[in-house]
C-alpha positions in Angstrom: -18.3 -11.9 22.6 -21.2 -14.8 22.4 -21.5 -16.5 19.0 -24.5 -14.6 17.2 -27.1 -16.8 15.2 -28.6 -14.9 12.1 -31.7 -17.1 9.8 -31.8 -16.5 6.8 -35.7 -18.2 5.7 -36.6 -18.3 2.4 -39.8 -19.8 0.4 -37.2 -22.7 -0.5 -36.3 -22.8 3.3 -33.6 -21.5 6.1 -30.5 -22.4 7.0 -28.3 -20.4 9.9 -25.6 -17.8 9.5 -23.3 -18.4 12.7 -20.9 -15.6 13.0 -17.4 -16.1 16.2 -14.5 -15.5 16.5 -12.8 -18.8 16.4 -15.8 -20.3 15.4 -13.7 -22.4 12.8 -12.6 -24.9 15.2 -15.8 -25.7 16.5 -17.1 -26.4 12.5 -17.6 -30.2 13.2 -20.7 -30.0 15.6 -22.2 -26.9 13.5 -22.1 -29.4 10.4 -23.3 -31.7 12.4 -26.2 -29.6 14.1 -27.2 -28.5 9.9 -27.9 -32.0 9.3 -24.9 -32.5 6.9 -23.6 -35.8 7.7 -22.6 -37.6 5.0 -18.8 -37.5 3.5 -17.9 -34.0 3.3 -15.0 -32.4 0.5 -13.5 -29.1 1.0 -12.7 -27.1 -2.1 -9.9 -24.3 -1.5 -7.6 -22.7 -3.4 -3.8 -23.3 -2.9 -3.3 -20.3 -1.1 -5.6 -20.0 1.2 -5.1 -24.0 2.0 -1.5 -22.9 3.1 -2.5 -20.3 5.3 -5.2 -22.3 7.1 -5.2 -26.0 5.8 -3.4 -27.3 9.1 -6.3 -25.7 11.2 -9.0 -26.9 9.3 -7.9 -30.8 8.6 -7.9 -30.2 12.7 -11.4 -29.1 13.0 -12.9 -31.5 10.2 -10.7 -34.8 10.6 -11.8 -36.7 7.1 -12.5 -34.2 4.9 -11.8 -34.9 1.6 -9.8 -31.9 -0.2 -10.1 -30.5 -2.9 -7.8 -27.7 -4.6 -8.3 -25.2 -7.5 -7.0 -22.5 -8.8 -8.8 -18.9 -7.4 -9.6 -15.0 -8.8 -11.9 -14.0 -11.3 -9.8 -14.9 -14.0 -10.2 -18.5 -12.9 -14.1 -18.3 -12.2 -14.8 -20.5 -15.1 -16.4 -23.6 -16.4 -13.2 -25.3 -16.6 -12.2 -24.8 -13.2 -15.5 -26.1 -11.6 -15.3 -29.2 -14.3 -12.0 -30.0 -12.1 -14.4 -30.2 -8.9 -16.5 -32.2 -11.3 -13.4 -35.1 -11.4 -12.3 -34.5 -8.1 -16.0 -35.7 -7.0 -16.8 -38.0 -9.7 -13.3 -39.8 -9.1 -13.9 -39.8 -4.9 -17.3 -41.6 -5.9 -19.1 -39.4 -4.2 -23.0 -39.3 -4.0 -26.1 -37.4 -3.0 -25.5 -37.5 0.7 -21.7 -36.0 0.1 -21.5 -32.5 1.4 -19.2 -29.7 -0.8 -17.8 -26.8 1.6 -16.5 -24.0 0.0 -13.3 -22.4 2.3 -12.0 -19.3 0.6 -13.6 -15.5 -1.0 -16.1 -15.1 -3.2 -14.7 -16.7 -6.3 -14.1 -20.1 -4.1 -17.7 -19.4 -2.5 -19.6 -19.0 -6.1 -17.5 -22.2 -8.0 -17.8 -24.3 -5.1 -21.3 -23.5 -4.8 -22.1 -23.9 -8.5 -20.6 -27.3 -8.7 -22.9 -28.6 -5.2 -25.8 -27.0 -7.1 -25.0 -29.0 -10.5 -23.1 -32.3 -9.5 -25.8 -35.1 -9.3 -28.5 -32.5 -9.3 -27.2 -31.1 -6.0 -25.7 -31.8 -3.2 -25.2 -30.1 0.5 -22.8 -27.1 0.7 -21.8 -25.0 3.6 -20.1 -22.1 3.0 -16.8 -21.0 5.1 -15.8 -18.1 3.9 -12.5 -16.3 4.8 -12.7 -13.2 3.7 -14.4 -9.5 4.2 -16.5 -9.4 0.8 -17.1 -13.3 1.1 -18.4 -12.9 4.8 -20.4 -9.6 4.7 -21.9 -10.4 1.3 -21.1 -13.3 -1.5 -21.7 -16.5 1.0 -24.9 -15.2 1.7 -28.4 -15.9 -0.5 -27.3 -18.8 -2.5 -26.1 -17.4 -5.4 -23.6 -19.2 -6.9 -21.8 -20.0 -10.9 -19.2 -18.8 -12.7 -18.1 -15.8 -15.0 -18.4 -15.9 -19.3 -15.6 -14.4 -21.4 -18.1 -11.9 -22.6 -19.5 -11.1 -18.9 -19.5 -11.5 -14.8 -21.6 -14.1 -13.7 -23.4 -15.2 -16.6 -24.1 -18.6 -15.9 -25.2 -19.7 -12.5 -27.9 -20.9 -10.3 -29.6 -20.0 -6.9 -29.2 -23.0 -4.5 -28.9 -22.3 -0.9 -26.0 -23.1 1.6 -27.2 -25.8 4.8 -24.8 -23.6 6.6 -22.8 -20.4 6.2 -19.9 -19.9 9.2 -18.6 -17.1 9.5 -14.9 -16.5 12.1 -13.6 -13.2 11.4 -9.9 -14.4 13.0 -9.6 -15.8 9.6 -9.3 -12.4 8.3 -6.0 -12.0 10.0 -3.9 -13.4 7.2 -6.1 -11.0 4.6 -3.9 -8.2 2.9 -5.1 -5.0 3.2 -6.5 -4.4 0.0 -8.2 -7.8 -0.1 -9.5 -6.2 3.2 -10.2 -2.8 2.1 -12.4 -4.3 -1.2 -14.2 -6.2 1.1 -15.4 -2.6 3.2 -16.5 -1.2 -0.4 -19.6 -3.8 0.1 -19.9 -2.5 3.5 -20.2 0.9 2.3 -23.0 -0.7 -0.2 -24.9 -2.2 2.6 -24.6 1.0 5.0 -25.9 3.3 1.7 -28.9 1.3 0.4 -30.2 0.1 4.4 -28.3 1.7 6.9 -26.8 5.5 7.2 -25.9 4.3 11.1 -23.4 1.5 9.2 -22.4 3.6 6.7 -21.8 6.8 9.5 -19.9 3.8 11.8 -17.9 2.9 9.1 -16.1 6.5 9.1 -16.3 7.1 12.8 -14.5 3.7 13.4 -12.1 3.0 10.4 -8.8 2.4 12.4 -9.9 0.1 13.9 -11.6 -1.6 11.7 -8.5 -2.3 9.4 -6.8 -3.3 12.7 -9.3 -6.0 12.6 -10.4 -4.9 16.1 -12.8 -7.2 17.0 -15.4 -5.2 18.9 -15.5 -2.9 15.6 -15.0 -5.8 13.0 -18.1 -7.9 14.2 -20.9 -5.6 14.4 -20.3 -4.6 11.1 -20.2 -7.9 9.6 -23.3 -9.0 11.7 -25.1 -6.0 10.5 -24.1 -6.4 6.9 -25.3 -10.0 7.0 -28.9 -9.4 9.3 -29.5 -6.7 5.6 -28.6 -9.5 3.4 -30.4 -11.9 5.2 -33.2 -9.3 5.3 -33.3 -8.4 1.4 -33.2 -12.3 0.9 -35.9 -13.6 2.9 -38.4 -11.7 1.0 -37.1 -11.9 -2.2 -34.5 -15.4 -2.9 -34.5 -14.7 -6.6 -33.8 -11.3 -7.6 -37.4 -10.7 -9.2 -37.6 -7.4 -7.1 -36.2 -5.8 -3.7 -33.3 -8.5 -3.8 -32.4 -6.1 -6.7 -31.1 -3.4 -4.5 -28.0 -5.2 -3.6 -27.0 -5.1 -7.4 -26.4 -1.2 -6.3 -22.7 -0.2 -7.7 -22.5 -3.8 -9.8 -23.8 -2.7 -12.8 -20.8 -0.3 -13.7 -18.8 -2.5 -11.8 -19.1 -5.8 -13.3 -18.6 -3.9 -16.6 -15.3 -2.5 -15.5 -14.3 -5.9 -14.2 -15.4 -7.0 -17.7 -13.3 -4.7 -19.9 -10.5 -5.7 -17.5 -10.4 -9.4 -18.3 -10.9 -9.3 -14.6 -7.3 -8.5 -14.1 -7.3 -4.9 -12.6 -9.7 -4.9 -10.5 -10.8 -6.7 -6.9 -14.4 -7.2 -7.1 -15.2 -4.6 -4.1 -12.9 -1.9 -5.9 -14.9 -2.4 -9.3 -18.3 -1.6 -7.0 -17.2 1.3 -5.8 -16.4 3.2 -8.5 -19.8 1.4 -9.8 -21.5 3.0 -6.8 -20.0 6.8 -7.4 -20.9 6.4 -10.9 -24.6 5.6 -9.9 -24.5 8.4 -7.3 -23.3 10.7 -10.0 -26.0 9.4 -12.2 -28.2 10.0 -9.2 -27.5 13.8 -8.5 -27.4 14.6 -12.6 -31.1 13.8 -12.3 -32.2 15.4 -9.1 -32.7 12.3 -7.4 -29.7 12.4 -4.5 -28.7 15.2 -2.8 -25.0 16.3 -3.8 -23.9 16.4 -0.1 -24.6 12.8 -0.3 -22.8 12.1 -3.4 -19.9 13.9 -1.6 -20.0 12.1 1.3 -19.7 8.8 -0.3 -16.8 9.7 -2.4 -15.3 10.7 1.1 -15.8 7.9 2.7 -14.4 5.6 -0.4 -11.4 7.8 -0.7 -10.8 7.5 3.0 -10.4 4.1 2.8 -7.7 4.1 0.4 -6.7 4.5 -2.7 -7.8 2.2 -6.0 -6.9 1.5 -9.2 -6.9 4.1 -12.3 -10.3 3.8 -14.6 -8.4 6.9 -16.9 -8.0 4.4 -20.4 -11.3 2.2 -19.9 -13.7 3.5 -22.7 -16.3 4.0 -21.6 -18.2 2.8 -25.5 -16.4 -0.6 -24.1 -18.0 -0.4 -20.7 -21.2 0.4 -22.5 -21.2 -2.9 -24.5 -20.3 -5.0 -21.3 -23.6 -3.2 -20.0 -25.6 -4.1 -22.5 -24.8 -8.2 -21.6 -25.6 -7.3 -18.3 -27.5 -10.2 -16.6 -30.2 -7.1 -15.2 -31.6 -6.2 -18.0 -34.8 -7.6 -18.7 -36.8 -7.7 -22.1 -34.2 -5.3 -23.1 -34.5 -2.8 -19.8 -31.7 -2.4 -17.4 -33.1 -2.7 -14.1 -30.6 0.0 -12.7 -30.2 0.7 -8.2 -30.0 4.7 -8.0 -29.1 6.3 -4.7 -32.1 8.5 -3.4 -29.9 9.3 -0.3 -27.6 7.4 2.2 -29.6 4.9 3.6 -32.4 4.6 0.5 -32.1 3.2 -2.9 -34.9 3.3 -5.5 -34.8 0.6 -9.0 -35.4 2.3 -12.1 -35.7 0.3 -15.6 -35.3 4.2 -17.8 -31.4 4.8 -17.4 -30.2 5.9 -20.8 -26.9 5.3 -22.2 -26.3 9.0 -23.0 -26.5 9.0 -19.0 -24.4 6.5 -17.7 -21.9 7.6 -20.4 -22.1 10.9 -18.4 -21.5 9.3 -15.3 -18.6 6.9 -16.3 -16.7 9.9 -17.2 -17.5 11.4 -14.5 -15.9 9.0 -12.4 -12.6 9.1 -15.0 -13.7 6.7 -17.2 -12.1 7.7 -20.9 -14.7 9.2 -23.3 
């Protein structure tokens, strides 16, 4: 399969999305070709490094690298402070390029300190695995999480690069894998019913990582972010739509200590709790609402949400990073395929739908 090219062009400007099996050892001339060509560090977590170090130092001879530790619990401001004095310590300066090899966590603290260190720096994003490639390398958002909520402090600043080899996903367990589908499923129910329909038609061989099924999806999850981005880099309206399923979710995560959940689990049950909210007012069809709990629960199974208050879930919502002037800015499902953002969600109705999805009243 040829190496597909997706742009993603923004008012700030564009950068390519190159998406190939095996495209990871041809990373050196794609750096090249971005215009990063000054020294380059690598920020990884241990793990990961382990599993793939040996092919990368092979790909980028003289790459600096830098390791730290990875998961939400670890998205903090002490962790990126340690990229801080990894950089500060190399000397490096404003022609030094950060690339950020590893998920979303990697992606967003990696990104956060290139967007922060000297005023900025060049990042490319290599991300290695499903949610990372499908979704969180994608449209510059990067920074870290608070104690009292997800991804509270942060910036938008826009990769030179984002490349994208699905062979890395080989070495990702299956429910790393399976939480990176749930934001497949996202994509296919606020753009596409043809993804979200594919998606079920095709799921064995998608968790065998099949590659004719593995990298249209990705490609098409990417050409909606790309999409949803290009008109809108910083979330003042449409961009909004790809918040569908965080709002619960990010609250769940939250009331966690981000220790239960993968981020892609937390969305879906953020995205049945929205659809539930959706059907209670008339605005989805139930036999859509049933076919995305179908499709979730065909995927596998997740963890329990039976003793998360939902009063505590409330609160997390509250500090919610969409709500403006004191209005949640709230994606509802209209029907798979369409999405509509509403600012006039009441608490007596999400606290309906969070115990409809098993949250404890």
């Amino acid at each position: 399969m040829d190496p597909i090219r997706l742009d993603v062009k923004t008012r700030t400007g564009s950068y390519p999305v190159w998406i190939a099996a095996g495209l990871t050892g041809r990373l050196a001339p794609l750096i090249q070709e971005s215009g990063v060509t000054g020294r380059r560090f690598l920020v990884s977590s241990p793990g990961i490094w382990r599993l793939h170090g040996s092919a990368i130092a092979r790909a980028l001879p003289g790459t600096e690298v830098v390791l730290v530790p990875d998961g939400e619990r670890a998205k903090q401001l002490p962790t990126v402070s340690r990229i801080y004095e990894a950089l500060i310590r190399a000397e490096a300066d404003r022609a030094s390029a950060v690339i950020a090899f590893g998920g979303g966590v990697i992606g967003d603290m990696a990104g956060f300190a290139a967007a922060t260190y000297l005023r900025g720096v060049q990042l490319v994003q290599l991300p290695s695995t499903l949610l990372a490639q499908v979704d969180s390398a994608i449209g510059g958002k990067v920074g870290v999480n608070h104690a009292l909520g997800k991804n509270l402090i942060g910036a938008f600043y826009p990769p030179r690069l984002v490349a994208i080899d699905p062979l890395l996903l080989a070495t990702l367990p299956r429910r790393e894998f399976r939480a990176g589908l749930y934001e497949v499923v996202k994509y296919g129910v606020i753009a596409s019913a043809d993804l979200f329909d594919r998606i079920g038609r095709e799921t064995p061989a998608i968790f065998n990582r099949e590659p004719d099924a593995l990298i249209p999806l990705i490609a098409d999850s990417c050409r909606i972010k790309a999409d949803v981005v290009g008109q809108d880099e910083h979330e003042s309206g449409l961009r909004r739509v790809l918040n569908f399923g965080h709002t619960a979710g990010h609250a769940l995560e939250a009331a966690t200590k981000y220790r239960r959940f993968r981020h892609g689990e937390a969305v879906a049950y953020g995205m049945l709790a929205a659809a539930h909210l959706a059907v209670a007012r008339g605005a989805m069809p139930e036999a859509d609402r049933g076919r995305l709990a179908a499709l979730i629960g065909q995927l596998g199974p997740m963890p329990s949400v039976a003793d998360i208050r939902v009063p505590d879930l409330l609160q997390a919502i509250r500090r919610d990073k969409k709500v403006v002037n004191g209005r949640l800015h709230f994606v509802l499902p209209l029907a798979i395929g369409r999405t509509a953002v509403v600012d006039d969600v009441t608490e007596k109705e999400l606290s309906a739908a969070l115990t409809a999805i098993g949250c404890a009243g």
